[in-house]
C-alpha positions in Angstrom: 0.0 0.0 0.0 1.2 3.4 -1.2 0.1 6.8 0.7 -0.2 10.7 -0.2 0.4 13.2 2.2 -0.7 15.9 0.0 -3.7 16.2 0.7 -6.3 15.7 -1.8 -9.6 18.0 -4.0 -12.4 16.7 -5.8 -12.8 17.8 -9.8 -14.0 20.9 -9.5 -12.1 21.7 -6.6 -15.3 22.8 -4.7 -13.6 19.8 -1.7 -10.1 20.2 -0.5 -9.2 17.8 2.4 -6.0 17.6 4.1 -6.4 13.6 4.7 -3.9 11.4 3.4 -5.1 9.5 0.8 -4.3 5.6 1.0 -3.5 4.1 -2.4 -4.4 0.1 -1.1 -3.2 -2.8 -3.8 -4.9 -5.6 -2.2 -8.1 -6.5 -0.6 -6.2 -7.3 3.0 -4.7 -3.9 2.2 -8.4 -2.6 2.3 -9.7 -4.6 5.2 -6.5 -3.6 7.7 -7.7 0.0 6.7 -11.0 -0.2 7.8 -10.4 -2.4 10.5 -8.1 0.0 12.2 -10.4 3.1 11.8 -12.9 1.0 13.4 -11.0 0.8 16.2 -9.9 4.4 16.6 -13.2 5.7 15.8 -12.4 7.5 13.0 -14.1 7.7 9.7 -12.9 6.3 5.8 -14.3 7.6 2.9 -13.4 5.6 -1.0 -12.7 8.0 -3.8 -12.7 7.2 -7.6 -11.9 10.4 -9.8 -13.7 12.9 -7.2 -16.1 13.6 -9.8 -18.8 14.8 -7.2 -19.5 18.2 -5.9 -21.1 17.4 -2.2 -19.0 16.6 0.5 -18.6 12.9 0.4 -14.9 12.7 1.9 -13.2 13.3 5.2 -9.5 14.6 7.0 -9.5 11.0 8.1 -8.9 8.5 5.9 -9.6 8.4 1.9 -8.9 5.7 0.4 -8.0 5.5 -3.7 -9.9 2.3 -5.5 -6.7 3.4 -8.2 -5.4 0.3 -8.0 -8.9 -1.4 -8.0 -8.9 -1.2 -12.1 -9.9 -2.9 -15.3 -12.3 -6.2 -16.7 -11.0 -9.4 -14.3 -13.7 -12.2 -16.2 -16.4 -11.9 -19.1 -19.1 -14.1 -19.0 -19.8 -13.4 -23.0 -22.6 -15.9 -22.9 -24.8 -13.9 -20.1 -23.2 -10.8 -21.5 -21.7 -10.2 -17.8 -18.4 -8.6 -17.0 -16.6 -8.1 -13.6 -14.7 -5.0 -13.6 -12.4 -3.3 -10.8 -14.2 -0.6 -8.6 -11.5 1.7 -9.8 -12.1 1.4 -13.1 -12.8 4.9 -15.4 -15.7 4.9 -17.8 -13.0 6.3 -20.3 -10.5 3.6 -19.7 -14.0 0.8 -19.6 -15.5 1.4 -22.8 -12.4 0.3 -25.1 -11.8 -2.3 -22.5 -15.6 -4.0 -22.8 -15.3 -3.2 -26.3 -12.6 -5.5 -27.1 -14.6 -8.4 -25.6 -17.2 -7.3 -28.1 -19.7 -6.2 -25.0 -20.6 -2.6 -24.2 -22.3 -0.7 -21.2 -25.9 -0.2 -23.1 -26.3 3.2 -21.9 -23.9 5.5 -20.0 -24.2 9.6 -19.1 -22.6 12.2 -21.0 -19.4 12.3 -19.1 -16.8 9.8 -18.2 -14.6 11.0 -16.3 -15.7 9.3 -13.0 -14.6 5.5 -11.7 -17.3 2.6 -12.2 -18.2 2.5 -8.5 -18.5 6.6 -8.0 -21.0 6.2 -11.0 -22.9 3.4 -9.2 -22.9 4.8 -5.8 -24.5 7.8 -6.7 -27.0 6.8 -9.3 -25.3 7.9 -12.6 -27.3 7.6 -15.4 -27.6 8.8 -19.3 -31.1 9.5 -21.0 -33.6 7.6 -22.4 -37.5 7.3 -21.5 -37.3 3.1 -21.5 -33.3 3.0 -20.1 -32.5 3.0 -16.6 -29.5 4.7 -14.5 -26.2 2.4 -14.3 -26.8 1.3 -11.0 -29.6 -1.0 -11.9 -26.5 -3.2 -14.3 -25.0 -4.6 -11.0 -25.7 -7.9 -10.7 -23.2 -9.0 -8.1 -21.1 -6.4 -5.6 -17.8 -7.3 -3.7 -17.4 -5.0 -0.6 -15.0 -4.7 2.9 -17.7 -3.7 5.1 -17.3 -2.6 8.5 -16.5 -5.7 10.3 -12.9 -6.0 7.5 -15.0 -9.2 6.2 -14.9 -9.0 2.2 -18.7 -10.1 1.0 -20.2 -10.7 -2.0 -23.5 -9.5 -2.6 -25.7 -11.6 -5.0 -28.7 -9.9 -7.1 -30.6 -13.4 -6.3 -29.3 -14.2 -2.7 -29.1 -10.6 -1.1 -31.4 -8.5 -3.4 -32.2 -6.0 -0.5 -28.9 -5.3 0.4 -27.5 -5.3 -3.2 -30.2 -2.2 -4.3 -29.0 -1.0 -1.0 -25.3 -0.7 -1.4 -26.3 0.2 -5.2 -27.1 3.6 -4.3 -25.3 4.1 -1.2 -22.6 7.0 -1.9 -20.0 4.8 -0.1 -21.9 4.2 3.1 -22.5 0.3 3.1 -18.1 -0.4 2.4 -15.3 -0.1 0.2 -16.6 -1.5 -3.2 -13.7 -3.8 -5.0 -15.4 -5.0 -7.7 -19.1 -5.3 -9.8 -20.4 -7.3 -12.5 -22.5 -5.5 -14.5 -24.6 -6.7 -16.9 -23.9 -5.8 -20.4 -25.0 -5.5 -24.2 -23.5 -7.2 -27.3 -21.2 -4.6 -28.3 -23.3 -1.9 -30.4 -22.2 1.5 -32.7 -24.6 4.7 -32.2 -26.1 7.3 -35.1 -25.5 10.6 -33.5 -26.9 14.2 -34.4 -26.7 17.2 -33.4 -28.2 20.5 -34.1 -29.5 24.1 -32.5 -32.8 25.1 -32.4 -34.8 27.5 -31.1 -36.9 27.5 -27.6 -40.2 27.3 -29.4 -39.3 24.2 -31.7 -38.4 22.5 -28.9 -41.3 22.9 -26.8 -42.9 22.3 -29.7 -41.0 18.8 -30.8 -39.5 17.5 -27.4 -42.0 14.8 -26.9 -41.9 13.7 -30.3 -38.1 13.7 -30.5 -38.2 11.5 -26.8 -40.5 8.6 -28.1 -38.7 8.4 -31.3 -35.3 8.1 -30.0 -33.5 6.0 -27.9 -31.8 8.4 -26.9 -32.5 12.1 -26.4 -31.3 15.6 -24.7 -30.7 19.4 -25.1 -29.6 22.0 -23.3 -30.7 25.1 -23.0 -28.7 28.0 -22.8 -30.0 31.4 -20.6 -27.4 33.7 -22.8 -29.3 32.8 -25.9 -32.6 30.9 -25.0 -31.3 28.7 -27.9 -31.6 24.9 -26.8 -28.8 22.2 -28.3 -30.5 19.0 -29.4 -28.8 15.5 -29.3 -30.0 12.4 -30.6 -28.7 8.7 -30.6 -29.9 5.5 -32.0 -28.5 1.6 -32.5 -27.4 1.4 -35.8 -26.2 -1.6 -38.0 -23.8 0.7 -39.8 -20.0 1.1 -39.4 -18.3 4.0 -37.9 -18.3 7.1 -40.5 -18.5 10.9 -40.4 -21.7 11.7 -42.4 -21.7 15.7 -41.8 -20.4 18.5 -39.6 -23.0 17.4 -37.0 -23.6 13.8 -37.6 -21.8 10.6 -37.0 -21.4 6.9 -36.3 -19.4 5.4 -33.6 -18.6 2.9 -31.2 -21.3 3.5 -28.1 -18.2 4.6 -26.0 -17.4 7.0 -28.0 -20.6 8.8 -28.9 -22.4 8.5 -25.5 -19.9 11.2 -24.0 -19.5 15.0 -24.6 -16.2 16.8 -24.0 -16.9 18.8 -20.6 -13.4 20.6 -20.6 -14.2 23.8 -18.8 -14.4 22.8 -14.7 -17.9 23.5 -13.5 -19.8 22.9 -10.4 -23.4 21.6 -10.4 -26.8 20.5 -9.4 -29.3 17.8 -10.7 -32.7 17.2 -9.6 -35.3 14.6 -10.9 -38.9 15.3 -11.2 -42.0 13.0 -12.6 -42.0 12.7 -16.1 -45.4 14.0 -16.1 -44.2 17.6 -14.9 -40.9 17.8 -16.2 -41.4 20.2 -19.0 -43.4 22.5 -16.7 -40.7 22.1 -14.5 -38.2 23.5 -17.3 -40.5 25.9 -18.1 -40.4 27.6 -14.4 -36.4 27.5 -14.4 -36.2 29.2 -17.9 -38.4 31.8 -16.4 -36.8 32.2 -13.2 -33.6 32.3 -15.0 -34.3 34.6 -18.1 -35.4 37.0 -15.2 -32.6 37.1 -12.6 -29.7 35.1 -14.5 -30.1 36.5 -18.3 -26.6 36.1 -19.1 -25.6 33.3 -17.7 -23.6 30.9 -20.3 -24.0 27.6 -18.8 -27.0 25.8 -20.0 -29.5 23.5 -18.2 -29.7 19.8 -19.4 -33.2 18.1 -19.6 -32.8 14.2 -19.6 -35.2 11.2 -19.3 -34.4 8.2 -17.3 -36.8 5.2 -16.5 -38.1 3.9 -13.3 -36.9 1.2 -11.2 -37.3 0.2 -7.6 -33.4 0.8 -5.8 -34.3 2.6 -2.5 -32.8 5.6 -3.0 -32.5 6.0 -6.6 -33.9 9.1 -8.0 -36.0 7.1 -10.2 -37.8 5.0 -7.8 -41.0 3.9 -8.6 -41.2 6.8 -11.4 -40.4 7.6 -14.8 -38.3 10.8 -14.7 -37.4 13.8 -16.3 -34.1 14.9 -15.0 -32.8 18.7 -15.0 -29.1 19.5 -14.4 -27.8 23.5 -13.8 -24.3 24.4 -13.7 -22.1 27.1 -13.0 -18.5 27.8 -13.6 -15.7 26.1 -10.9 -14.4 29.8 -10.5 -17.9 31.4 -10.1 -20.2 31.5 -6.6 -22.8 28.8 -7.7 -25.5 29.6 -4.2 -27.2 32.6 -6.2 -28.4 30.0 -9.1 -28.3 26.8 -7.4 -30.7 28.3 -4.8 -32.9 30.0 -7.4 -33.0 26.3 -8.8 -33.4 24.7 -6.0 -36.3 26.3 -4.9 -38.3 25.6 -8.0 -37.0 21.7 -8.1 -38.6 21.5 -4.8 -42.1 22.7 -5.8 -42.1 19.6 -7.9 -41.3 17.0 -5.6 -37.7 16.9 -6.9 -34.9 14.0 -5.9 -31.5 15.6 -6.1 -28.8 13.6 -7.8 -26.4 12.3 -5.1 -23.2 13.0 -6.5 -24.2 16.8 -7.4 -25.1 20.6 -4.9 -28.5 19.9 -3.3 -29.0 21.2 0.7 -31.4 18.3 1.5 -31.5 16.4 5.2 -32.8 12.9 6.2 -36.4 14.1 6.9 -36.5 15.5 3.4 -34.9 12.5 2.0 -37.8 10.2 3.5 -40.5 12.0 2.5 -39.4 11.9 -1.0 -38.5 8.3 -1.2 -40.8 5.9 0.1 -37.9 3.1 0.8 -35.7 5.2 2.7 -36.5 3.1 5.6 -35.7 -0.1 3.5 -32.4 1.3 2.7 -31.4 2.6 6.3 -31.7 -1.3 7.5 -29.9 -2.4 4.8 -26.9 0.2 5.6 -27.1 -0.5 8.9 -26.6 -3.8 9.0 -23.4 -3.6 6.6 -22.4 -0.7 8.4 -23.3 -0.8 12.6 -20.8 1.4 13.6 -21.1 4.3 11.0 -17.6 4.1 9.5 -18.3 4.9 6.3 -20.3 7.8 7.3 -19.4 11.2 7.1 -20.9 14.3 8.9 -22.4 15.3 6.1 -23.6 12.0 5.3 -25.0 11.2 9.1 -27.4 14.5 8.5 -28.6 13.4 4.7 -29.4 9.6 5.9 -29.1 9.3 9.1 -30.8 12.4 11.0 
């Protein structure tokens, strides 16, 4: 096991901790670290690329799943891979590809680690697709007795859509195997519009598509539509705007520029209202602001604390530059998410606490047993955490 003393910052550098950051190689590596911060009472937080804006880490312990990384068995005839913790959704498509498999839907940036993108429900768009969490078939953990277990979608379903969507807080994930597709290329376009032929077209353009977005931009109340579908075709470059390519490649966006953000998830029934109310609000007290808002779909599904439980979604992302004070829009935002019973993405600015959390999610109790028992003594929790889940 190697160690930093340098202290450590998340993407965006919103988080700057002065732990050291453990660098473990080996699953006893993992289990003497939590083991001993058992015993001193102290509290060890994972990390993958830091790819989240809240507050998941601690100046006690972070541990790097670095060393936790790549595809360790493929299962081509169940379409199943088991892949390191640590892995990068950059590094994982090429990987998966070359075993002719590939994730069959992924966000539009990938830039975290596999088990970051798990933990905090991580998800692309598509009204019939679900978020990546709901791939994991099997979980390898250290939870807070050191023991390594193996969590089974068919033996320990309620703890496995537990730990799914557990930010870290049921252990120190090694390893998932996810289940995959056959390995597939996507028909991307892209264009600019205006905001009335998208209010006008955005429902049509959602049930014909596998997959579709935009984002809207304040500065010019001009929206940027995206569209991707399966396609039999080879890779090729049909126009300025329009291409084939491997899934990897087309599912992400280059996000260059550092940015904070906030995502919340609303009913599919009201999330174009929804929209409507921010591009209001925003037209009137943020007029010039250049980063856009992102309207995605995402498909229900029954993990305690995803944002899609037991609802088909529209999801609605905000941003704001790294170097900028993000409270004046996130809180304009925020505010308006709420009105329509709105889930916060995990990994992303929100200022929810427990009692909000259960009265949005009607398994929150399901998914506090389930932490509990992997987690008695609270390890893996955070003060930040203990308010958000614990109360």
């Amino acid at each position: 096991m190697t160690d930093s003393s340098t202290g450590w910052q998340n993407w965006s550098g919103s988080q700057r901790h002065a732990a050291t950051v453990r660098y473990p190689r080996s699953v006893d590596d993992v289990q003497a670290l939590v083991t001993r911060a058992v015993a001193a009472g102290r509290q060890v937080r994972a990390v993958g690329t830091g790819h989240s804006f809240v507050p998941f880490w601690t100046d006690d312990a972070i541990v790097s799943l670095d060393h936790f990384a790549g595809v360790h068995a493929v299962d081509l005839s169940r379409a199943e891979a088991t892949i390191g913790a640590g892995t990068k959704l950059h590094d994982l498509g090429p990987l998966l590809w070359a075993q002719g498999l590939s994730l069959p839907q992924q966000g539009d940036i990938d830039r975290q680690s596999i088990a970051g993108a798990i933990g905090t429900g991580t998800h692309g768009t598509g009204k019939s697709l679900q978020s990546l969490s709901n791939l994991v078939r099997s979980m390898r953990l250290v939870t807070a007795d050191g023991r390594l277990r193996e969590l089974h979608h068919e033996r320990d379903a309620d703890l496995l859509a537990a730990a799914c969507v557990a930010q870290g807080t049921c252990g120190i994930m090694l390893d998932v195997t996810l289940a995959l597709a056959p390995a597939f290329n996507l028909h991307e376009r892209t264009w600019e519009c205006g905001y009335d032929e998208c209010a006008e077209r955005w429902v049509e353009l959602v049930n014909t598509n596998r997959h579709f977005e935009f984002f809207w931009t304040p500065a010019t109340d001009r929206c940027d539509m995206k569209v991707l579908n399966r396609t039999d075709a080879g890779p090729a470059r049909l126009g300025e705007s329009e291409y084939i390519a491997p899934a990897w490649e087309a599912f992400p966006s280059d996000r260059d520029i550092r940015f904070n953000e906030m995502e919340y998830s609303v009913p599919y029934a009201d999330g174009w209202a929804c929209f409507v109310a921010l591009r209001e609000r925003f037209l009137k007290d943020f007029p010039r602001l250049p980063w856009p808002i992102e309207f995605r779909t995402l498909a229900a599904d029954d993990l305690p604390l995803s944002t899609a439980q037991g609802r088909d979604t529209i999801t609605l992302s905000v941003h704001q530059g790294a170097e900028r004070d993000w409270r004046p829009v996130f809180e304009a935002a925020e505010a308006i998410f709420r009105t329509f019973d709105g889930r916060p993405h995990w990994g992303k600015l929100h200022s929810l606490r427990a009692a909000d959390v259960a009265a949005l999610y009607p398994r929150f109790d399901d998914f506090r047993s389930a932490r509990t028992t992997l987690d008695p003594s609270g390890v893996f929790l955070n003060d930040y955490l203990r308010r958000l889940l614990v109360g």
